[in-house]
C-alpha positions as CSV (number, residue, x, y, z in Angstrom):
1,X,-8.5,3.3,11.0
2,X,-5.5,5.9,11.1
3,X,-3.4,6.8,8.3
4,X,0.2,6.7,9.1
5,X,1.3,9.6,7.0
6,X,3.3,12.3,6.4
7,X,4.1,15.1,3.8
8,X,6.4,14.0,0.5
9,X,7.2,10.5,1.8
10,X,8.8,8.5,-0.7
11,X,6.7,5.8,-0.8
12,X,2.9,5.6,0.6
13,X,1.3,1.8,0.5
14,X,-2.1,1.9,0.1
15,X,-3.7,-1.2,1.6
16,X,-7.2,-2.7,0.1
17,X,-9.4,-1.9,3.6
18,X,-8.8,-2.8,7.4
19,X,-9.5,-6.5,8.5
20,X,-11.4,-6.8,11.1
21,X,-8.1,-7.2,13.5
22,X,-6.7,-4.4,12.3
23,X,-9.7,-2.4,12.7
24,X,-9.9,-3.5,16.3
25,X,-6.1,-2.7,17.1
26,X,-5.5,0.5,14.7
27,X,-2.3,-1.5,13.6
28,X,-2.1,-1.8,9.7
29,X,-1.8,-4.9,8.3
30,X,-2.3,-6.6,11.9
31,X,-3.8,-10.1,11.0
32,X,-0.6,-12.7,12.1
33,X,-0.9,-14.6,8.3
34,X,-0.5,-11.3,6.4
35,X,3.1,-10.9,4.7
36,X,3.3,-7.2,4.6
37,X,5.6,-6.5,7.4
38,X,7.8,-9.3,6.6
39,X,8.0,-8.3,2.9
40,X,9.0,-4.8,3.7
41,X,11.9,-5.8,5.6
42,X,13.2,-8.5,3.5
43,X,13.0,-5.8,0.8
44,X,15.7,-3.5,2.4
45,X,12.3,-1.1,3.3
46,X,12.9,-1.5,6.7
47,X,16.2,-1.9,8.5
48,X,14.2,-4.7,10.9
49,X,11.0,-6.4,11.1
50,X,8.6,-4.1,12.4
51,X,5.6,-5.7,14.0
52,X,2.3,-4.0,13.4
53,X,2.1,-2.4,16.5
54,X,5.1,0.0,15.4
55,X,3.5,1.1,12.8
56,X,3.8,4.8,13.7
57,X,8.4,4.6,13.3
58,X,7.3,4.2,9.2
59,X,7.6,8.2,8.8
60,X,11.6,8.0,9.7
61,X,12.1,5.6,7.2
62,X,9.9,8.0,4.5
63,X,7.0,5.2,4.2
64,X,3.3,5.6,5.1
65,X,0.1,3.1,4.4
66,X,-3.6,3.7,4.7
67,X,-6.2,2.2,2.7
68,X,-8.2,2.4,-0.9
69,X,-11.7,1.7,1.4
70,X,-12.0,2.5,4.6
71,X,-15.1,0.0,5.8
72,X,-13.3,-3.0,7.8
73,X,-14.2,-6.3,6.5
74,X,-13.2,-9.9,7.1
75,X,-12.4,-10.4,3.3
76,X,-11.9,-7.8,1.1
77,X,-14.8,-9.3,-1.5
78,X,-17.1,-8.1,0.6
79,X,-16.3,-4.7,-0.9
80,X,-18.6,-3.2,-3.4
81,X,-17.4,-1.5,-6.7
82,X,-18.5,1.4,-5.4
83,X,-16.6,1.4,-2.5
84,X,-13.7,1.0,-4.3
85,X,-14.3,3.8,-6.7
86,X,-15.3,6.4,-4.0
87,X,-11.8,5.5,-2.2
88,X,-10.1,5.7,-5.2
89,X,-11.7,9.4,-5.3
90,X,-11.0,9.5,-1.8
91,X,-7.2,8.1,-2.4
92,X,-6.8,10.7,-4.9
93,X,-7.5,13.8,-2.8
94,X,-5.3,12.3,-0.3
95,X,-2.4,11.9,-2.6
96,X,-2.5,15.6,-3.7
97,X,-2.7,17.3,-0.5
98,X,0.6,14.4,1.0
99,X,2.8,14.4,-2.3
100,X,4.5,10.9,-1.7
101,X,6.8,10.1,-4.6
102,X,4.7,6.9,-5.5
103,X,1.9,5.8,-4.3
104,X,2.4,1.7,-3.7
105,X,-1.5,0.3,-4.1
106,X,-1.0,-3.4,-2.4
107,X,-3.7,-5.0,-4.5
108,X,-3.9,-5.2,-8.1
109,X,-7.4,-6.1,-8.1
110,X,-8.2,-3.2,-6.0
111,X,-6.5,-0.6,-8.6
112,X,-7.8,-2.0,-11.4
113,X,-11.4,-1.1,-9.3
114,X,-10.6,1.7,-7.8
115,X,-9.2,3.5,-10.6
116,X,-11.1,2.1,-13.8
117,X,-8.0,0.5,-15.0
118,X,-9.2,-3.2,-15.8
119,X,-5.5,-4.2,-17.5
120,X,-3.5,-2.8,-15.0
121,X,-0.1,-5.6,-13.6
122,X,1.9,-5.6,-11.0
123,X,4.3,-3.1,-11.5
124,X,4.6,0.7,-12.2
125,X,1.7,2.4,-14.1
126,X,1.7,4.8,-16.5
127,X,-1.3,6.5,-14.5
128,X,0.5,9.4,-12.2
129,X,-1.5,11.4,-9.2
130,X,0.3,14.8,-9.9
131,X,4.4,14.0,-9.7
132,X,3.5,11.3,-7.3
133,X,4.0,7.6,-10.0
134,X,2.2,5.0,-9.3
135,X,3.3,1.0,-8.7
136,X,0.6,-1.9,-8.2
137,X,2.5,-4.5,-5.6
138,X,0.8,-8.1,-5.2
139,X,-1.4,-8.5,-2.5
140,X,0.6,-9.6,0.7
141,X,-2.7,-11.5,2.7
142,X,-2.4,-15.2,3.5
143,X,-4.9,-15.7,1.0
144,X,-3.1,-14.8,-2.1
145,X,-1.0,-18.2,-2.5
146,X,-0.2,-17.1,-5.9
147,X,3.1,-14.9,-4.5
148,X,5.3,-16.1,-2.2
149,X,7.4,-13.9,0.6
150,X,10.1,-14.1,-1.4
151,X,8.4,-13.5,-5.1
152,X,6.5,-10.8,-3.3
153,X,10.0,-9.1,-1.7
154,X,11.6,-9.4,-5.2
155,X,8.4,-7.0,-6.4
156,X,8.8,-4.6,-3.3
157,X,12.4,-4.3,-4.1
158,X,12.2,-2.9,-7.5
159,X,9.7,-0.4,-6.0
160,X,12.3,0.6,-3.4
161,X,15.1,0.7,-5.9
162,X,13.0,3.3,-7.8
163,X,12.0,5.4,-5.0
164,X,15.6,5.3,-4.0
165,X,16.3,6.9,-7.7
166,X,14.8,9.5,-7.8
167,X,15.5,13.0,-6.2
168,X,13.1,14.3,-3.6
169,X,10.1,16.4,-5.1
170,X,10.5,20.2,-4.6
């Protein structure tokens, strides 16, 4: 599955791991149910609702996504702890050679895995990759009835409000 990214975005997503639609398209996010597209745009992210198929126009708006694990799955619990730990390793590389001003992990369960961090919330971390901060956003799949669209735009929007704060990084 292809990262969509670029050098010092402002904000990189970081998914959990393709579903199995999205590993068959190469569209992020690509499963009809998941709320990720239309949580970016209801959170002033995106001007519009991008469908997952334009994917590649995130760049222009200084956003980028790829993935904690790479493996495709149908559900991400049948990832192993280990594959969350090497893609954290993986994510962190990744993060030092792009330099996005936060990295956005969609998945709290996933950073607290990935990144040894077993009390991390929803919301920014202390934890920092470099200058790039890190914020933990609620997990936009269908499955995860415990946020709503609009609970989960509310959380992307006080991500975007502090990306839009702060100055780019030199």
């Amino acid at each position: 599955m292809p990262d969509v990214v670029a050098d010092g975005l402002r904000v990189l997503f970081c998914g959990i791991n393709p579903g199995l639609l999205s590993a068959a398209t190469g569209h992020h996010f690509a499963r009809p149910g998941n709320r990720f597209w239309p949580v970016l745009h209801r959170s002033g992210f995106t001007p519009r609702l991008l469908k997952p198929s334009e994917q590649d126009r995130l760049p222009s708006y200084g956003l980028g996504i790829t993935n904690v694990v790479a493996r495709a799955s149908a559900r991400a619990d049948e990832l192993t702890a280990e594959e969350y730990r090497e893609g954290g390793r993986l994510l962190t590389a990744k993060v030092a050679r792009l330099r996005p001003r936060w990295l956005a992990v969609v998945g709290v369960t996933a950073y607290r895995t990935a990144f040894d961090e077993r009390k991390a919330q929803v919301g920014p971390q202390q934890r920092m990759f470099g200058s790039t901060r890190v914020w933990v956003l609620p997990n936009p799949s269908g499955l995860n009835a415990h946020w709503t669209v609009e609970s989960m735009a509310e959380e992307f929007a006080r991500l975007r409000v502090a990306a839009e704060a702060e100055p780019p990084q030199a």
